[in-house]
MARVOFI-107202 format. One record per residue (C-alpha): z, y, x; residue in one letter. Coordinates in steps of 0.1 Angstrom, whole numbers, plus 2048, in hexadecimal, padded with zeros to 3 digits. Example, Ala and Ser with C-alpha at 12.3 -4.5 7.8 and 13.67 -1.06 7.14 Angstrom:
(node (84E, 7D3, 87B), "a") (node (847, 7F5, 889), "s") 
END
This chain:
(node (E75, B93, 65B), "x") (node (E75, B98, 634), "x") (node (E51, B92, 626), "x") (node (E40, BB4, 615), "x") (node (E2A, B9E, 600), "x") (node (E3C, B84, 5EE), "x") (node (E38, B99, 5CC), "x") (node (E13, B8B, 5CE), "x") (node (E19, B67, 5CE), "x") (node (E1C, B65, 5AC), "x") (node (E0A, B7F, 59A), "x") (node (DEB, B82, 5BC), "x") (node (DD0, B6F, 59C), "x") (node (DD8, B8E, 589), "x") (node (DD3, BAA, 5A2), "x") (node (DAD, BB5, 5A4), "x") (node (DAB, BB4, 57C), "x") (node (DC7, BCE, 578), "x") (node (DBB, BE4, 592), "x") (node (D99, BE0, 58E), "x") (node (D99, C05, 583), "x") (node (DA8, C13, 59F), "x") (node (D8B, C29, 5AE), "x") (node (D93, C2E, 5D2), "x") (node (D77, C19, 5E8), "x") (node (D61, C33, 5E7), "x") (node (D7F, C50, 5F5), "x") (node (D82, C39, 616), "x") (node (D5C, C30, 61D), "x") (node (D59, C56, 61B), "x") (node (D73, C54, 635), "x") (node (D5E, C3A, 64C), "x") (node (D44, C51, 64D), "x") (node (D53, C6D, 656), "x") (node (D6C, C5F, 674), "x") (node (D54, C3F, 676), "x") (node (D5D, C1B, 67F), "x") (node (D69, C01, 687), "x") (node (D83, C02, 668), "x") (node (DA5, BF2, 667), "x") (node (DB3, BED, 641), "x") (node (DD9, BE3, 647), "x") (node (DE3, BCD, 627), "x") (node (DC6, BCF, 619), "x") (node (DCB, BB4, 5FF), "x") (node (DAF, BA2, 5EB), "x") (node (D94, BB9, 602), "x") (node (D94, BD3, 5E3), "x") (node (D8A, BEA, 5FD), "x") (node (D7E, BDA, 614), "x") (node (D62, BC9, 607), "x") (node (D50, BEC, 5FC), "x") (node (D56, BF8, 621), "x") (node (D43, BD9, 62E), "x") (node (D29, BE0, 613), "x") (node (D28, C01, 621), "x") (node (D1F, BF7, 63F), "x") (node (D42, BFC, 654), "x") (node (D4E, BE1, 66A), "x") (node (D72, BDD, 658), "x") (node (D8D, BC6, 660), "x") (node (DA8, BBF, 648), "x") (node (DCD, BB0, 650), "x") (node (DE3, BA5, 637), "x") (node (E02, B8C, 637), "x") (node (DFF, B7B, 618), "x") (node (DEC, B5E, 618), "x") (node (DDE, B5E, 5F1), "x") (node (DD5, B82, 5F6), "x") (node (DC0, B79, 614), "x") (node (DB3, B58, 5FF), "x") (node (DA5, B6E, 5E1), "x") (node (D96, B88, 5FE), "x") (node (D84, B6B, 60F), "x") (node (D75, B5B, 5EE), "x") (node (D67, B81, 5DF), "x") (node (D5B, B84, 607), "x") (node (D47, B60, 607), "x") (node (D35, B71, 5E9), "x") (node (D27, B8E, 5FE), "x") (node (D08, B8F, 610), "x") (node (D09, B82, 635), "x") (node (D01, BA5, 642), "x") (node (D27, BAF, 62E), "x") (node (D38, B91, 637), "x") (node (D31, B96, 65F), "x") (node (D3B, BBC, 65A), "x") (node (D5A, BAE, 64C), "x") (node (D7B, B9F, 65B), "x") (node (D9C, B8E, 64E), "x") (node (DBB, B8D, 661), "x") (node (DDA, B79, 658), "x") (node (DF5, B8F, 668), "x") (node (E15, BA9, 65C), "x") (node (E0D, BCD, 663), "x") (node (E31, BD3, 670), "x") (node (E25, BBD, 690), "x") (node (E03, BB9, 692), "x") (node (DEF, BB9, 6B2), "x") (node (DCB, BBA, 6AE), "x") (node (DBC, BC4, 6CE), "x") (node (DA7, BDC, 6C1), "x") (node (DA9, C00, 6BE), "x") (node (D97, C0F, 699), "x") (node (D89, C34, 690), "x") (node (D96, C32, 66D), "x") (node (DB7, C1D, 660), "x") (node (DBF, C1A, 63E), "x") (node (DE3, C11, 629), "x") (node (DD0, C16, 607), "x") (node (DDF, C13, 5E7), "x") (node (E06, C19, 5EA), "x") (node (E04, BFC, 600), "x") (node (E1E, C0F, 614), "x") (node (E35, C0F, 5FA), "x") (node (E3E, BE3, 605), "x") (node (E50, BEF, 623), "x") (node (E75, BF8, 616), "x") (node (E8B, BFF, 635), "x") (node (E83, C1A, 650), "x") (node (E80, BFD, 66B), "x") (node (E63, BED, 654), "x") (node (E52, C13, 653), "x") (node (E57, C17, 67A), "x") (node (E48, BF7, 688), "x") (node (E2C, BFB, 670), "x") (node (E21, C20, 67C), "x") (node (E26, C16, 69D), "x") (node (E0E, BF7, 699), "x") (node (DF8, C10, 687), "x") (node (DF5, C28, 6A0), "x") (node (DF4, C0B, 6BC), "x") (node (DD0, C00, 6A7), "x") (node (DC2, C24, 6A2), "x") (node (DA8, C38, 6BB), "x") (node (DBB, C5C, 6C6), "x") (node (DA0, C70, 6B3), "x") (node (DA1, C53, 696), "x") (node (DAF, C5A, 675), "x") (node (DC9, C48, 661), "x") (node (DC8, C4A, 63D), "x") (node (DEC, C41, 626), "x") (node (DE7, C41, 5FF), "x") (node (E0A, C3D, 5EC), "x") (node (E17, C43, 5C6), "x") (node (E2C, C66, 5C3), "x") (node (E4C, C58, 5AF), "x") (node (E54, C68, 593), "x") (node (E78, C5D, 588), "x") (node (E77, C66, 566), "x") (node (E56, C53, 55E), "x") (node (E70, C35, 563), "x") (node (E76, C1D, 546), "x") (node (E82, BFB, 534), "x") (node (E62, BE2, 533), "x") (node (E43, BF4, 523), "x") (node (E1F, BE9, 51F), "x") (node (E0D, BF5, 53D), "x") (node (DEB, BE7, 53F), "x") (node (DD1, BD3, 52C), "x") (node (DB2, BC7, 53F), "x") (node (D97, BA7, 532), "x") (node (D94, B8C, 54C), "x") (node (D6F, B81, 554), "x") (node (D7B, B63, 53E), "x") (node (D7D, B73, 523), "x") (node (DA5, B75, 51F), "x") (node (DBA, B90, 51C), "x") (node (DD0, B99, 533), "x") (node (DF2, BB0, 52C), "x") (node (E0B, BBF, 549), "x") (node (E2D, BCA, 53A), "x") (node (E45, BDF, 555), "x") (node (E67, BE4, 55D), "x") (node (E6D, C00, 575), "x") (node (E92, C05, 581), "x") (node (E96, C1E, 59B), "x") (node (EB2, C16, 5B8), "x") (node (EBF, C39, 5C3), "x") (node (ED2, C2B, 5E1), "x") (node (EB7, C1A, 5F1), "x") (node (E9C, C32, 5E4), "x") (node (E8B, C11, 5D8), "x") (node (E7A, C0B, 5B9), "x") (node (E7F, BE7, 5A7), "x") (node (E5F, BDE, 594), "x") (node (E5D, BC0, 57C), "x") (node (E3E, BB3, 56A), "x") (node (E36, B99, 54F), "x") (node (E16, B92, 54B), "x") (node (E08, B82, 52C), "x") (node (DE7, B71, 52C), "x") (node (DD4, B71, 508), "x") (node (DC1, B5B, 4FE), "x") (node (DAC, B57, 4D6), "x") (node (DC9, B6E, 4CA), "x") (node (DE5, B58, 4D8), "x") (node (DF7, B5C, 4FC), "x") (node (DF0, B3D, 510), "x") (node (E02, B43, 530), "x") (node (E23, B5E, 539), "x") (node (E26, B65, 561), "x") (node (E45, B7F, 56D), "x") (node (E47, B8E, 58B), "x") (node (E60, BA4, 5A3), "x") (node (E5C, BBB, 5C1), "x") (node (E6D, BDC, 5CE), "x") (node (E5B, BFB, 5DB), "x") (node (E61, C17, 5F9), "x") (node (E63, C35, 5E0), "x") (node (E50, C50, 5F5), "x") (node (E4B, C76, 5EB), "x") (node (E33, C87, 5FA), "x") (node (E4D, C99, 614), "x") (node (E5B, C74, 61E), "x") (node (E37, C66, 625), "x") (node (E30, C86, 63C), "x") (node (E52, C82, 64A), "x") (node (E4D, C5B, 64F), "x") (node (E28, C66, 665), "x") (node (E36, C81, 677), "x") (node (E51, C6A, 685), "x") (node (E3E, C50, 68D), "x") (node (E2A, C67, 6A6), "x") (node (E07, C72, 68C), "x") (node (DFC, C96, 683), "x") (node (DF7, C9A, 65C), "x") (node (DD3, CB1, 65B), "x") (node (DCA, CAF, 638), "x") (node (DDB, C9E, 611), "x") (node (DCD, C9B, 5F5), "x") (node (DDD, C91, 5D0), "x") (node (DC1, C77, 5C6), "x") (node (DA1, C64, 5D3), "x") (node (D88, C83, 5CC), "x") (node (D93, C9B, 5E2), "x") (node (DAF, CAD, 5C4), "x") (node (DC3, CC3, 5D9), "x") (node (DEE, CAE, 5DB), "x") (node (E01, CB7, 5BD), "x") (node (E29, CAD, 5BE), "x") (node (E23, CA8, 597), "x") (node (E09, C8E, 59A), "x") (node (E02, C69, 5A3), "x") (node (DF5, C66, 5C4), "x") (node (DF9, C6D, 5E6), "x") (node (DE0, C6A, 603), "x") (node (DE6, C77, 627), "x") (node (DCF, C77, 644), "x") (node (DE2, C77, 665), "x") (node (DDA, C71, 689), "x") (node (DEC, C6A, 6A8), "x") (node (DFA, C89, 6B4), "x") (node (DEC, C98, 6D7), "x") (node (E04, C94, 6F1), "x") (node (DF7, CB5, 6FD), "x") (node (DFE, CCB, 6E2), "x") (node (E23, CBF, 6E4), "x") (node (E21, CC7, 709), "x") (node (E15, CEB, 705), "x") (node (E29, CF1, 6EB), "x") (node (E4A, CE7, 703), "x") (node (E38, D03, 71C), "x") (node (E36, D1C, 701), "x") 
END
């Protein structure tokens, strides 16, 4: 089975610096307390959103496959207070086949995580395993990027963030969209700046699932969830086609509503 996250083993050092602005924690703990807890966060990464649900007081348990993801989410976690660490667990596993024996009231792909699985077989046994791990009046939240083609360009200057070291770090992008996959092809180069001269170069490459809004709903609805409610960002803004983001909450569709609408 092809690994989802090999794209993070050589830029992983970079990742909670450059999306250190991304304002989302506080859209899924309003989540956990409306559906409640326990809370599954399928690749969850380097805990970004994890570790404010445990601070939140939600039991949360994250599964990811890539070991230096999991690393960096362990050594932020051994920071927290013991309360947040026991509220908190890590999983080593791949969300296509995972088998938790446990059921959760709220399950969360944030963050265009989504967007790593590239063929329809990768989609299905994920949603299946999804709705395997997810209580029948549970909900399951999906975040993903809307594409926008033309947006699509030769290398540009993407992001500048400091590091707590004081360097400077610089993304440059290449986006190249691949029409007869529906994939996108993403390449970085990251420069890291240090006194005014660059003191290390790292690249990276990875492919993304390019997902409108209609495919994601399509993708849900196949795999057996009810969309009840979208939204275009992490405050509620009602989905716009034109903009960035995408966020569906779906649950497992009652087989009695399929039932009585067979009966008429």
């Amino acid at each position: 089975m092809d690994r989802t996250d090999a794209a993070y083993d050589s830029d992983w050092e970079f990742y909670d610096a450059i999306y250190q602005d991304v304002d989302d924690a506080d859209f899924y703990i309003g989540l956990a307390r409306r559906f409640g807890g326990p809370v599954l966060e399928a690749m969850c990464g380097t805990g970004r959103v994890l570790i404010p649900l445990a601070r939140a007081g939600f039991e949360v348990t994250g599964i990811d496959s890539s070991d230096v993801m999991l690393a960096a989410a362990r050594k932020k976690l051994d920071t927290e207070l013991p309360e947040v660490q026991g509220r908190a667990g890590l999983v080593n596993g791949d969300v296509r086949e995972m088998d938790l024996g446990q059921k959760f009231r709220l399950v969360i792909v944030a963050f265009s995580s989504i967007n790593h699985l590239l063929v329809p077989r990768d989609q299905d046994n994920a949603m299946a395993c999804l709705k395997r791990h997810l209580e029948m009046d549970g909900a399951l939240a999906v975040a993903t990027f809307i594409p926008h083609i033309d947006k699509c360009q030769l290398e540009s200057l993407d992001k500048e963030v400091d590091l707590d070291n004081g360097d400077f770090l610089s993304r440059f992008s290449t986006l190249e969209v691949q029409p007869e996959s529906g994939l996108l092809k993403v390449h970085y180069r990251w420069e890291v700046e240090r006194g005014g001269a660059i003191i290390r170069q790292v690249e990276s490459d990875f492919r993304l699932k390019l997902l409108k809004p209609n495919q994601l709903k399509a993708l849900l609805e196949g795999a057996g969830f009810e969309v009840f409610e979208r939204y275009g960002g992490y405050r509620g803004e009602p989905l716009d086609p034109k903009g960035d983001i995408a966020v569906f909450l779906a649950r497992p569709r009652m087989v009695w509503k399929e039932n009585a609408k067979l009966l008429g």
